[in-house]
C-alpha positions as CSV (number, residue, x, y, z in Angstrom):
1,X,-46.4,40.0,26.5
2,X,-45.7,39.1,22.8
3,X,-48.3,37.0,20.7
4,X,-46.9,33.6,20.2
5,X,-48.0,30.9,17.9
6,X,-50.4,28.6,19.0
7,X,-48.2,25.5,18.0
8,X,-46.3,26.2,20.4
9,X,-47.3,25.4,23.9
10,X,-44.7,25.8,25.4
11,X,-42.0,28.7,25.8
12,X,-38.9,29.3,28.2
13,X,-38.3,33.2,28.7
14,X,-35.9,35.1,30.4
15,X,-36.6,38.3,32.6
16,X,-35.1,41.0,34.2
17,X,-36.4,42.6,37.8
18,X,-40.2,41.1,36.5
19,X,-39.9,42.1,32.5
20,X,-39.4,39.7,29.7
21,X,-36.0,40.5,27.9
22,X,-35.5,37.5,25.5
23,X,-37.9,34.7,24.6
24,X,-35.5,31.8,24.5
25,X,-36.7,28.4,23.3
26,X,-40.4,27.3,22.4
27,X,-42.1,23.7,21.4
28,X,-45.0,21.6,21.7
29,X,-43.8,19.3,23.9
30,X,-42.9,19.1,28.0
31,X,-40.5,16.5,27.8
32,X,-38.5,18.8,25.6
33,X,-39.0,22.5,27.4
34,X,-38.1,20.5,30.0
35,X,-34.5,19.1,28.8
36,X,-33.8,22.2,27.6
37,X,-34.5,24.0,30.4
38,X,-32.6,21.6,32.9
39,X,-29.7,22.2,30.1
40,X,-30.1,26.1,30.4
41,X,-29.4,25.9,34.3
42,X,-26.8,23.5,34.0
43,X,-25.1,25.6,31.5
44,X,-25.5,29.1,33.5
45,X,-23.8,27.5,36.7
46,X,-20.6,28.3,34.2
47,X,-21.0,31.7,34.7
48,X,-17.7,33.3,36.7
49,X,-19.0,36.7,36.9
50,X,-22.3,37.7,37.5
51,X,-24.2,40.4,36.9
52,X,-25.5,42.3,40.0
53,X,-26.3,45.7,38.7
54,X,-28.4,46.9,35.5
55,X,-28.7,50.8,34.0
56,X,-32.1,51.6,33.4
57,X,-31.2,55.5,33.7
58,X,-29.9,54.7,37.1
59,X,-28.2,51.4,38.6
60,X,-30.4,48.8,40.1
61,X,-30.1,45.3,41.3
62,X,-30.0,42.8,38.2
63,X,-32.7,40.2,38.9
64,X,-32.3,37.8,35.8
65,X,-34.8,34.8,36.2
66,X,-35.5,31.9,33.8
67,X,-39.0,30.7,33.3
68,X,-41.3,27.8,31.7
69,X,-44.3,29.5,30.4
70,X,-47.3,27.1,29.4
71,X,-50.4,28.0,27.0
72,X,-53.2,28.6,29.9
73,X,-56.1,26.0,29.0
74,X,-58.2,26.4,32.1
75,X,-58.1,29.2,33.5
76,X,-55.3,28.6,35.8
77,X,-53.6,31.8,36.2
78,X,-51.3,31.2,39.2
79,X,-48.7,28.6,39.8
80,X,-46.8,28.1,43.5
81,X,-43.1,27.9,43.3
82,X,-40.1,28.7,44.8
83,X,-38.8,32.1,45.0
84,X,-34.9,33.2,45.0
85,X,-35.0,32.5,48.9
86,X,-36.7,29.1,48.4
87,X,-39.9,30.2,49.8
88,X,-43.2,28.8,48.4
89,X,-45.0,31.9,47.0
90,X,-47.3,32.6,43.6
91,X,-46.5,33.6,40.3
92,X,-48.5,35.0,37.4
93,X,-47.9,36.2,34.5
94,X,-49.5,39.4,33.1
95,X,-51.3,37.6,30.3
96,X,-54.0,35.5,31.1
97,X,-53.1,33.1,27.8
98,X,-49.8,32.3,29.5
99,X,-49.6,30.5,32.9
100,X,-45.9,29.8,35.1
101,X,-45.0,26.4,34.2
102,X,-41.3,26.9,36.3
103,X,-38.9,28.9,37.0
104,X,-34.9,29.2,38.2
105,X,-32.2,31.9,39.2
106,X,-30.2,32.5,36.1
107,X,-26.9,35.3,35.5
108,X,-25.3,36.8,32.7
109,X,-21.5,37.2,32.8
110,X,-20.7,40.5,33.9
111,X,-18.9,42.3,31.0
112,X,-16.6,45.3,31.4
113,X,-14.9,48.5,29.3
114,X,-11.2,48.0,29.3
115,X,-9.5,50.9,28.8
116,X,-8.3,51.2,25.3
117,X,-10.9,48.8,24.0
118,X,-14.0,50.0,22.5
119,X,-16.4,50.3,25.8
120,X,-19.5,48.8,23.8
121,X,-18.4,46.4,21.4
122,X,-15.0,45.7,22.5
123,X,-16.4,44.7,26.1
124,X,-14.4,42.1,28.1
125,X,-15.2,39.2,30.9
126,X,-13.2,38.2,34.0
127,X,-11.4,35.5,32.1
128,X,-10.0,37.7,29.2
129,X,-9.2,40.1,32.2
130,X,-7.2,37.5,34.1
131,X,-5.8,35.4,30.7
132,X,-4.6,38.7,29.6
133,X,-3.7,40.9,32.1
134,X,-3.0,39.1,35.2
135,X,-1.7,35.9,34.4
136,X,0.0,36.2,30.9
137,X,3.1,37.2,32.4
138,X,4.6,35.7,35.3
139,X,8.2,37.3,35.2
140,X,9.5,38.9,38.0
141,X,10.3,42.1,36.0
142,X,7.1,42.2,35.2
143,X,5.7,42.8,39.0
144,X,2.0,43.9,39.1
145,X,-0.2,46.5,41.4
146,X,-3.7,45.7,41.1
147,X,-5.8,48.3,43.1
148,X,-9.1,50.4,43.0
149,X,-9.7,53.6,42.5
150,X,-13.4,54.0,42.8
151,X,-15.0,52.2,40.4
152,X,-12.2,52.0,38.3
153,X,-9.8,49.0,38.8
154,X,-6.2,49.5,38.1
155,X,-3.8,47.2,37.3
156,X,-0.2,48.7,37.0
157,X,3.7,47.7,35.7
158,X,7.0,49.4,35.4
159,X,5.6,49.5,32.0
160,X,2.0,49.8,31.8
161,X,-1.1,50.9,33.0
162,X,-4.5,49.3,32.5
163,X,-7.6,50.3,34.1
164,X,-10.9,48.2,33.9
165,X,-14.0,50.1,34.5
166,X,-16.9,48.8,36.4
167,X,-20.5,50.4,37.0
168,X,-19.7,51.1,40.7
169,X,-17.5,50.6,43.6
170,X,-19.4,47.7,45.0
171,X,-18.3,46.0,41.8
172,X,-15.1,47.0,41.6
173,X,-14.6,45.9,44.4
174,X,-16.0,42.5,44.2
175,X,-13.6,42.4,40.4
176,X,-10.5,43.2,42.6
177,X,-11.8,40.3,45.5
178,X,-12.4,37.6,42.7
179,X,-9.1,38.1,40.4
180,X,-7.2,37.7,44.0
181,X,-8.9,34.8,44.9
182,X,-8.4,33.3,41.1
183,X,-4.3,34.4,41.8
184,X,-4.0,32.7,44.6
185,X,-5.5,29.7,43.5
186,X,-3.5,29.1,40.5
187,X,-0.3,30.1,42.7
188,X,0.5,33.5,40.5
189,X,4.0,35.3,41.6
190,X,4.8,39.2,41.1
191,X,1.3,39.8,41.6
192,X,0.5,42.2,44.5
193,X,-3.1,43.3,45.5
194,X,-2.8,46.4,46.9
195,X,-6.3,47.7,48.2
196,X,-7.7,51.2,48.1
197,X,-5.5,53.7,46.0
198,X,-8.3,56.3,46.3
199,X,-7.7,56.4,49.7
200,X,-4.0,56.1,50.2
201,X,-1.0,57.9,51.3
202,X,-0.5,57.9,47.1
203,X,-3.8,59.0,45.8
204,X,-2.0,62.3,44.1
205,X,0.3,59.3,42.5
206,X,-2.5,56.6,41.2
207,X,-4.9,60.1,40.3
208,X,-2.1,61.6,37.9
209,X,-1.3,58.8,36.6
210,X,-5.1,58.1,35.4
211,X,-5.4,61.4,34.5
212,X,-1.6,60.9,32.1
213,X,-3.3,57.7,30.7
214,X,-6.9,59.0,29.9
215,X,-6.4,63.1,29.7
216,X,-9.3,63.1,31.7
217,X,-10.5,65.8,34.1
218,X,-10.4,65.6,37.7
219,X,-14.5,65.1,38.0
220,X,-14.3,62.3,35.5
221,X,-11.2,60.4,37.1
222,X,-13.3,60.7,40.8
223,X,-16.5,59.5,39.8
224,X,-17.8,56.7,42.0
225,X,-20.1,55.1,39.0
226,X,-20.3,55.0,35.4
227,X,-23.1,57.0,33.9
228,X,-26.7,54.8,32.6
């Protein structure tokens, strides 16, 4: 853990599966970690997508948590809180300087390479997604197919074809489950959600038309994740 000044008592940090990523607010005073930190949770409850899976050369399970650390003035190194599943268990850091103060659940919005967009700084999140390529035409000439395709979700016109890329199937298909459910709510017409094209009577159909759109080869266009 990082040296920190010594003004600073306190410190709110964020972590991934146990590691600290991003050191996110510090002060010397517990009323004010404290606002800020209710403030933080409040704010993340915004989140429409969440992260659930990480590369770290392979995919694993996001675990993003948001904690209060405190300066360790008397050798205190544990402090009993609530874990993810609300039972009472104890945390420590792995600097004896720094004791758990609190701690919360917290997400990132998922992020995702649109096809034709630059698939690291050009990323988009569900809303974009839905503002701009579900919802932003609502003509019935303009009838949409939204299926998967492994991990890849497609969304398809007379005109068009988009595909939205997501690390894995599991995500892909919670994408596809989550813009229905957003469809539906706000009432969309000429939308159609269409299921698994991968496994359909029209595979040969969806896979060509991938393969027209990206010139990709037949490995790439089946792959069931994207590569760490």
């Amino acid at each position: 853990m990082s040296k920190r000044p010594k003004r600073n008592i306190y410190h709110i940090i964020e972590t991934s599966n146990g590691k600290q990523i991003k050191n996110v607010y510090n002060c010397a005073s517990e009323v004010l970690v404290n606002k800020k930190f209710k403030e933080l949770i409040e704010e993340n409850k915004k989140v429409r997508f969440p992260v659930k899976y990480i590369n770290i050369g392979k995919l694993v399970d996001a675990h993003y948590e948001l904690f209060i650390i405190k300066r360790n003035d008397n050798d205190n190194k544990q402090t009993k809180l609530k874990d993810e599943n609300g039972k009472i268990i104890n945390f420590q850091t792995n600097d004896e300087n720094w004791v758990i103060y609190d701690r919360e659940d917290y997400d990132r919005e998922e992020t995702f390479w649109v096809y034709g967009y630059h698939p690291v700084f050009q990323r988009k999140d569900f809303k974009w997604i839905y503002d701009n390529l579900i919802s932003n035409n609502n003509e019935k000439n303009s009838l949409k197919q939204i299926l998967i395709f492994r991990n890849k979700l497609l969304i398809s016109t007379t005109y068009e074809l988009n595909m939205i890329l997501c690390k894995n199937e599991s995500d892909c298909i919670r994408l596809y489950n989550e813009l229905e459910k957003e469809t539906e709510k706000n009432k969309i017409k000429y939308v159609y959600f269409v299921g698994d094209g991968y496994h359909s009577y029209l595979k040969k159909n969806w896979f060509n038309k991938i393969k027209e759109l990206t010139g990709w080869d037949g490995l790439k266009i089946r792959r069931r994740n994207l590569r760490p």
